[in-house]
N, C-alpha and C positions, 0 to 999 in steps of 0.2 A: 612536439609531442612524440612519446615512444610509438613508434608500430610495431605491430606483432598478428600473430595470426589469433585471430577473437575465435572464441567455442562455439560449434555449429549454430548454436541459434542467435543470428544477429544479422540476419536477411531480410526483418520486417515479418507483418503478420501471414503475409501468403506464402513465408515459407516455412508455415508450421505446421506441423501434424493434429490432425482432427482431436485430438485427446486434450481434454480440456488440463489447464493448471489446476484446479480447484471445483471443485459440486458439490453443492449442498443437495439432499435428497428429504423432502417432507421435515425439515426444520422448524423443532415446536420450543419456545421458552417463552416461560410467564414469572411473575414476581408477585409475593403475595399468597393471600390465603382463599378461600370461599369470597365472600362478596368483596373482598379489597381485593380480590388478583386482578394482575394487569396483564393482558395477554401483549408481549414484546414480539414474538414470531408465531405466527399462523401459520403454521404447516405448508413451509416455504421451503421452494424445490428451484437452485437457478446455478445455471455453469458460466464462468470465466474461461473463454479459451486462452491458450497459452499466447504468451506474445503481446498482448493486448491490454491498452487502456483504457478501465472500464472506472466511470464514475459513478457513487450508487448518492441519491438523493431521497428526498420526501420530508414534507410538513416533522414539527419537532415531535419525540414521541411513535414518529413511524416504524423506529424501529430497523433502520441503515446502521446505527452505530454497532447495537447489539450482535445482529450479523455478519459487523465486521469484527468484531470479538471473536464469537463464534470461530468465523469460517479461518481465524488467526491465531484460534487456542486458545484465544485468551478467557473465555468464559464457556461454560458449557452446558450444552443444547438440555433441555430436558426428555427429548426425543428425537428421531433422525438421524441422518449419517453424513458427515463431511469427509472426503476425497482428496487429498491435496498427495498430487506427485504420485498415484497411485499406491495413498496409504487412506488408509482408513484411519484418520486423528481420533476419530470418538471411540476408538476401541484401546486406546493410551493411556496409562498410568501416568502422573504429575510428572516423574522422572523423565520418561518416555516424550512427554511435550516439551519439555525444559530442551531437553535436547534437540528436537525438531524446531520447535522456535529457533534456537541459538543458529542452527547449523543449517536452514531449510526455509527461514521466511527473516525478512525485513520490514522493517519499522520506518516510520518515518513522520512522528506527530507533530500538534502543533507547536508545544513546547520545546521541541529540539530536543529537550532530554540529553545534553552533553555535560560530561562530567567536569567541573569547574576547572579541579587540580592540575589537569592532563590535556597537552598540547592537541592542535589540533588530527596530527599524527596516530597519536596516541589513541583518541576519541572515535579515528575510524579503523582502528585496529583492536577497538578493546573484543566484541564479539570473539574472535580470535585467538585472542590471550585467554579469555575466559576458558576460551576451547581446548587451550593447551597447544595450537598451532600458531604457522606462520604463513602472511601472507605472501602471494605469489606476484613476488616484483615487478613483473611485467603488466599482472592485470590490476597491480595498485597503480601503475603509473597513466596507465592507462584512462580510467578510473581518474584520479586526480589532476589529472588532463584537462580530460574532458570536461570538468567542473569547474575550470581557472584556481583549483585550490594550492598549484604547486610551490606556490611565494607565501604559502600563507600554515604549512606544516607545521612551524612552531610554535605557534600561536596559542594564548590560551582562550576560549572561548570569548571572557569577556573583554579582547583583545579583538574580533571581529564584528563585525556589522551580523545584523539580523538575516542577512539573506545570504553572506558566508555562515553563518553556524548552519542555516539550513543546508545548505549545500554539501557541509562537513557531513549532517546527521543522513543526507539523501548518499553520500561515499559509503557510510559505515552499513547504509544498507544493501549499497551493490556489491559490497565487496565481497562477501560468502557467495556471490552469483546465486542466491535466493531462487524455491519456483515461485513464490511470491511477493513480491514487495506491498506493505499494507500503509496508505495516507490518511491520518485521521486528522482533517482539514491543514493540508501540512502548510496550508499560505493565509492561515488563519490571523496571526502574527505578525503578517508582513505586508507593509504596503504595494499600492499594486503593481507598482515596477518592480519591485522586489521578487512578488509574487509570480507574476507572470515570467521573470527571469526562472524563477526554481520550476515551474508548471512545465515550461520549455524543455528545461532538462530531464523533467520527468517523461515528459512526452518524447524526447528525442531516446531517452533508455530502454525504451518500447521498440524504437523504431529501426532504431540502429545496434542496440545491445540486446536486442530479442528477450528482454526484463518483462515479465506480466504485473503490472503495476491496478491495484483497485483503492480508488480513492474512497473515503467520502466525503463531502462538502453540503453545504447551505448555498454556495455563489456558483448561479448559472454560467459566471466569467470562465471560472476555472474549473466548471464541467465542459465547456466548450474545446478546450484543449483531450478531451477523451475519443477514445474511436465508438464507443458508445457510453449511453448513460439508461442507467438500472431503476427506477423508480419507485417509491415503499410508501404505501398508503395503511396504518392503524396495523402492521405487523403482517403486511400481506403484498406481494407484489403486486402490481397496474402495470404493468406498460415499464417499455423501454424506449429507446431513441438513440436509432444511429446516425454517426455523422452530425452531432448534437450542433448548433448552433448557441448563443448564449442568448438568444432571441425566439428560439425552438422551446430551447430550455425552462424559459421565463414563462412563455404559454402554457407549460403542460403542468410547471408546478402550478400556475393559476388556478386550472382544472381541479387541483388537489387543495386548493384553499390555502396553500402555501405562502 
């Protein structure tokens, strides 16, 4: 593997500065009119600190997905103010997001989302291209290292296994060095050797690549790999859980009738 010297933050969580990655502040979205709205967020107020993997859960319907939309750009709040990297997202124009997504957060769902045509090279370079730039040799090599991807560059998607595309799609989102990395059940897919392989590496990107990773998931398994887990009950946070166990985990969704 290449060595090089890695960017300040990739010392783990205690060597981070108290400023969180990302806060939401009083987060309100509903869907719907008078008696059919559906209230999705309840004046939801919760920080990720940087460095950290944080997994958010709750019963279907709670309302973890929408606020990982939200807190991701991808949908927007009908009140409140989301923070990420010490911007204020909710005060951005479509153009103004397009470009903070692209250059500023990462993806990583269940789907893979990799484009069929284009090798596997290609697929974690395309964010990049989009951009009009090039990536920095050292910290792709790095990067696909760390991932076991480097025999597997020319590949075209449907030329790997389920749990190399994920791995491809977990590269293409380090690779901007993101303040956020966003998982929308990303081991949803994959069986759970598979799964637990990609969990690992998302958990070692936290740990060792100083990446702020916020999952969400359904499986107490693959919340247990989080340094904490977030909890959303009818569009409203309950409770957290550090140090989550997958048996901690299973107890407290209980409580929520999960």
């Amino acid at each position: 593997m290449t060595t090089f010297a890695l960017p300040p933050r990739n010392s783990g969580p205690e060597a981070f500065p108290a400023a969180p990655a990302v806060e939401a502040f009083n987060l309100s979205k509903g869907y719907g009119q008078a008696d059919t709205r559906i209230t999705a967020l309840d004046n939801v107020s919760v920080s990720f600190q940087a460095g950290h993997f944080t997994a958010i859960m709750g019963p279907s319907g709670s309302g973890k997905s929408t606020l990982m939309h939200c807190l991701a750009g991808l949908d927007t709040a009908d009140s409140g103010r989301i923070v990420l990297g010490g911007t204020d997202i909710t005060a951005l124009h479509d153009r103004q997001l397009t470009v903070l997504r692209r250059e500023r957060i990462g993806f990583v769902f269940q789907a893979f989302n990799l484009v069929p045509t284009l090798s596997a090279q290609q697929n974690i370079e395309l964010p990049l291209a989009l951009a009009g730039t090039t990536a920095d040799a050292k910290w792709f090599d790095y990067v696909v290292g760390t991932l076991g991807l480097k025999d597997r560059l020319t590949h075209r998607p449907h030329e790997l296994s389920g749990g190399q595309q994920q791995r491809v799609a977990v590269a293409r989102a380090l690779l901007t060095r993101p303040d956020v990395v966003f998982g929308d059940e990303p081991t949803g897919n994959l069986d759970s050797r598979t799964g637990g392989e990609v969990l690992a590496l998302l958990r070692r990107s936290s740990k060792e690549l100083g990446q702020t990773i916020i999952m969400v998931t359904h499986d107490p398994v693959a919340a247990s790999y989080a340094d904490r887990v977030v909890l959303m009950s009818d569009g409203g946070l309950v409770g957290e859980l550090p140090n989550p166990t997958a048996e901690s985990v299973l107890v407290a969704l209980g409580k929520l009738g999960a």
